[in-house]
Every structure is written in C-alpha cells, then in structure tokens.
C-alpha positions in Angstrom: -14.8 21.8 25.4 -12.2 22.6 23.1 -9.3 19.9 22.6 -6.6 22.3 23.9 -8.6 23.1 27.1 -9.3 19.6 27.3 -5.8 18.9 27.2 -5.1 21.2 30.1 -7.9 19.7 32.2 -6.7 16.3 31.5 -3.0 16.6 31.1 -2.4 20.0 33.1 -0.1 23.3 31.4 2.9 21.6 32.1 2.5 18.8 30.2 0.9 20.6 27.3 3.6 22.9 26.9 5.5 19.9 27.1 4.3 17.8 24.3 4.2 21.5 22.1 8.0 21.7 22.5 8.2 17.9 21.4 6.1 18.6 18.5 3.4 16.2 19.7 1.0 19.0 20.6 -1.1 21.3 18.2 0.2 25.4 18.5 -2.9 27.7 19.0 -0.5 29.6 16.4 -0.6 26.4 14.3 -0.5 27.6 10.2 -2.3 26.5 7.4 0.7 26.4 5.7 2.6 23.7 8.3 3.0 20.2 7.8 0.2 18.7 9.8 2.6 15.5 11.3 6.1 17.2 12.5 9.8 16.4 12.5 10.7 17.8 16.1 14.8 17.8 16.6 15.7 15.7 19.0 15.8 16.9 22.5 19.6 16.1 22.9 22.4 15.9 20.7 22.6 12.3 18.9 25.3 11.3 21.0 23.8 12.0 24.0 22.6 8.4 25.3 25.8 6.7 24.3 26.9 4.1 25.5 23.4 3.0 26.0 22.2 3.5 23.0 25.0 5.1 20.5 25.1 7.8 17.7 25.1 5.4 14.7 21.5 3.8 16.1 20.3 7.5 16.5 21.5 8.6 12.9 19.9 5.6 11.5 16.8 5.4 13.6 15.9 9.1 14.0 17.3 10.4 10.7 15.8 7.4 8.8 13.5 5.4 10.1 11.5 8.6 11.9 12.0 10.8 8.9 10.6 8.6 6.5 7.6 8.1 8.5 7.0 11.9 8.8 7.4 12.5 4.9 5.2 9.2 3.9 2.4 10.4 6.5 2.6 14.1 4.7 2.1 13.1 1.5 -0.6 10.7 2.3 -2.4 13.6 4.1 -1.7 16.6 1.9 -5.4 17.8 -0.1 -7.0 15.2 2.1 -10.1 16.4 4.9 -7.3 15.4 7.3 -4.7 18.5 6.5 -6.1 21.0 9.2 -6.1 18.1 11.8 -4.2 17.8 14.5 -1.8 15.0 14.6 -4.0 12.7 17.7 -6.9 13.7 15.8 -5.5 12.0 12.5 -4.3 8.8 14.8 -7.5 8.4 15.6 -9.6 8.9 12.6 -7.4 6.8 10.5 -7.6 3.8 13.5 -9.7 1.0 12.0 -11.3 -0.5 15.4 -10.9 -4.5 15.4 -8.2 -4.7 12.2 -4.8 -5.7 13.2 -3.6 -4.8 9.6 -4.1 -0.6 9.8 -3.7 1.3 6.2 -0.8 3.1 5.3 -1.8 6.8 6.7 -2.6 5.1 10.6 0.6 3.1 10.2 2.5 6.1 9.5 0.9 9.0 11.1 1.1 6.7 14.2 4.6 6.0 14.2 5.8 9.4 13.4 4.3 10.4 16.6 5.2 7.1 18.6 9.2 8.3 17.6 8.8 11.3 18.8 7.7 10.2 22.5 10.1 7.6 22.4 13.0 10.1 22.1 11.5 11.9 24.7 11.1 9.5 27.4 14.5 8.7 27.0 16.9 11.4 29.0 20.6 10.8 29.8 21.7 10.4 33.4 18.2 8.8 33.4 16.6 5.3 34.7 16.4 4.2 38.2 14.1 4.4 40.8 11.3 7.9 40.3 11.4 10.9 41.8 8.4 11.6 44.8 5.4 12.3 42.0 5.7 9.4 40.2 6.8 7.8 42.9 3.1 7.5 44.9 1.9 6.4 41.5 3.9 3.6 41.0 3.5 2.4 44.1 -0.4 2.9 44.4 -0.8 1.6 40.6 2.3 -1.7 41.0 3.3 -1.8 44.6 7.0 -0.8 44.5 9.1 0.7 41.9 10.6 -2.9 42.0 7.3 -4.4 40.8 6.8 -2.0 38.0 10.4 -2.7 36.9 10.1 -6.4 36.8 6.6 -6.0 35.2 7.9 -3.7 32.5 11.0 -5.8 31.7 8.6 -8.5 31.3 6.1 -6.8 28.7 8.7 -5.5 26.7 11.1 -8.8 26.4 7.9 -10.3 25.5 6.4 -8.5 23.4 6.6 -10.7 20.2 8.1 -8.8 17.1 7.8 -5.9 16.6 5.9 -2.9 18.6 6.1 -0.8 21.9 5.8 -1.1 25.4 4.1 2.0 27.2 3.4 3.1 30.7 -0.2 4.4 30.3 -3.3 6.0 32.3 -6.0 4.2 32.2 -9.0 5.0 34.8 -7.1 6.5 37.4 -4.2 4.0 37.5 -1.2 3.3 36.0 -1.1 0.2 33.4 2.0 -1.4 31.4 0.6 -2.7 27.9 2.3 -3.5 25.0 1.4 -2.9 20.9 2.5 -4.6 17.6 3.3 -2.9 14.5 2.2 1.3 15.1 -0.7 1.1 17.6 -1.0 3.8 20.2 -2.6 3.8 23.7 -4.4 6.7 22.5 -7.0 4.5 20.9 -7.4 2.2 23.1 -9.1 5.2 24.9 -5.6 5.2 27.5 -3.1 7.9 28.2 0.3 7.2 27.2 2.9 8.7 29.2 6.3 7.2 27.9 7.5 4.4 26.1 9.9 2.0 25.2 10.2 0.9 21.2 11.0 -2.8 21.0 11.3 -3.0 17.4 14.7 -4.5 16.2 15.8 -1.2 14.5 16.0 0.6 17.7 18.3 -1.8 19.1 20.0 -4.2 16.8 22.8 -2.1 15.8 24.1 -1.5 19.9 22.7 -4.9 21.4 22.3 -7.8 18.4 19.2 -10.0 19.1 19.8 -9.4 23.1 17.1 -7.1 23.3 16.9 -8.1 27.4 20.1 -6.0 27.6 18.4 -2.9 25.9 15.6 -3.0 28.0 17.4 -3.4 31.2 19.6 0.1 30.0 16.5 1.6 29.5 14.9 1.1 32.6 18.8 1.8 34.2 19.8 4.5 32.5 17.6 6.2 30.2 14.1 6.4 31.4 12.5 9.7 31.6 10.5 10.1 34.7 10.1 14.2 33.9 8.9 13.2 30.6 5.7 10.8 32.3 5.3 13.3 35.4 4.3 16.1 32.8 2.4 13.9 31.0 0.7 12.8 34.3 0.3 17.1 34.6 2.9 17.6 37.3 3.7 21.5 36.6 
C-alpha cells in the first residue's frame, strides 16, 4: 500500500488534506527541486492567540526557534539518500531505537515538524470542553472531558525539562504521553493528533517559570479540537 493511501485509510481525506495545507504532509505534486522538511506560514496571523500567548513569543518562537530548525534539518539532508523522502519518513529513519541522545538530523527534522503541529493545534477562540466527535473519544478513552483535562495538565506540568505533551492514538484509544528533547509519537509506533510544547521558549516570555498557567490557557483557550478530529479522520 502506498504511504498516501495508507494515510487515507488510516487518517481519512480530511485529515490528509489537512496535514498537506500545514505542510506536514507529502504533495503527490511534491518536486525534486523542494526542500524536503517545510516552513509552512502559520495558520493565523502572529497576534492571533494574544493574550494567551502574545506576538513577541510567536516572533521569537516561530520566526526563530522553528526557522532554524527547518534550515539546520535542510542542510543536513541536502545530497543525502534522505532528500526524496518525505518528512515522517526522515523522522523515522533517522530515530535511533533505545538512545535518549538522537543525532543532529532526528533532533532537527523532528522538531521542525513537532512546530508545525503545535501551531496548529492551537486555534483562537479555542480550549474548553470538545465538540460531539471528539467528544465520544474522550469519554470512551478518559471518562469525561474533566478527566482528560486533569490528566493532561498533569503530564504536561510534569514533564521534566524540556519536551512535549501529546494526545495520541494508540490501539484504538486515546493516550496522553509526554517526550523530552524532539521525540515524536510517530515512533513510538502511536498517532499523534495535537500537542502541547512545554519547552521554556514557548512560554517563558508570556508566563516566566509558571508554566501551570500556560498550560491551563492552553487547555482554556487555545486547544484545537478541529485540528485532532481531522487527525482522528473526521471529514
């Protein structure tokens, strides 16, 4: 089966076309010539989650910390085998299985594409409780939406350092797991569906060492249910 008709099986045309407009997925009309890890805009402007998370943390975050680990991850790639590779196929490939310290081209192929999901599970006028799809999964996978909330606030104030906190497939049912450093779900053979970076770049500027308080305006006020539905493959 070819990986884009296994992505529809798995992820269903909503969600592919989803992930292609975020840059995370790989165009059928994809070019030789293209940079094999993108720099997607943003999906809203860079004031758009203010005051939750404000323009200055965006400008630095996106602009800097995102950018530079789109060019590092290009240059390590470009003449290499991994040039004509999509960017999950790179992830994985570069993934050394059992080493906490990755090398440079996981670390940074990884968190160019962990940015990018991050920015898009975050919407504004977002947060609270789901809409109906997600809803039943939630429930089924945590209990209530209250449950997932307290569990999710709990992984990501906890997490120690620095690294993400995802909502994930895995076997049929919803899962909450943290990473350190760049790690992805993806290869821990799991389905990431949004995310929440808890490194102290992303929040440092807006909330100081309270990264509680950034977590709770996540979950709040930013959280992108659309964003985990399509993933889920909700048309």
């Amino acid at each position: 089966m070819k990986r884009r008709d296994f992505m529809r099986w798995s992820l269903g045309t909503g969600a592919l076309i989803m992930l292609e407009m975020a840059g995370l997925g790989c165009s059928r009309d994809r070019s030789p010539q293209d940079l094999p890890v993108k720099f997607p805009a943003l999906p809203y402007k860079d004031d758009a989650l203010d005051p939750y998370i404000s323009q200055e943390t965006i400008r630095l975050h996106y602009g800097q910390h995102h950018r530079g680990y789109v060019e590092r991850a290009n240059r390590l790639i470009e003449g290499t085998r991994y040039a004509r590779l999509p960017v999950e196929a790179i992830i994985r490939e570069a993934f050394i299985e059992g080493q906490f310290e990755q090398g440079q081209l996981y670390n940074n192929t990884a968190q160019a594409y962990n940015h990018t999901f991050y920015w898009n599970s975050m919407k504004s006028d977002g947060g609270g409780a789901p809409t109906e799809f997600m809803r039943r999964w939630i429930e089924t996978s945590f209990g209530s939406y209250r449950e997932f909330r307290t569990a999710f606030s709990k992984a990501a104030t906890g997490r120690f350092a620095s690294g993400w906190t995802w909502l994930v497939l895995s076997e049929g049912r919803l899962e909450i797991m943290t990473t350190a450093n760049a790690h992805n779900p993806m290869v821990f053979g799991k389905l990431p569906l949004l995310t929440l970076d808890v490194w102290e770049h992303a929040y440092y500027l807006d909330y100081r060492n309270r990264r509680d308080e950034y977590v709770q305006a996540f979950l709040d006020h930013l959280l992108n249910w659309d964003f985990a539905a399509a993933n889920l493959g909700e048309a």
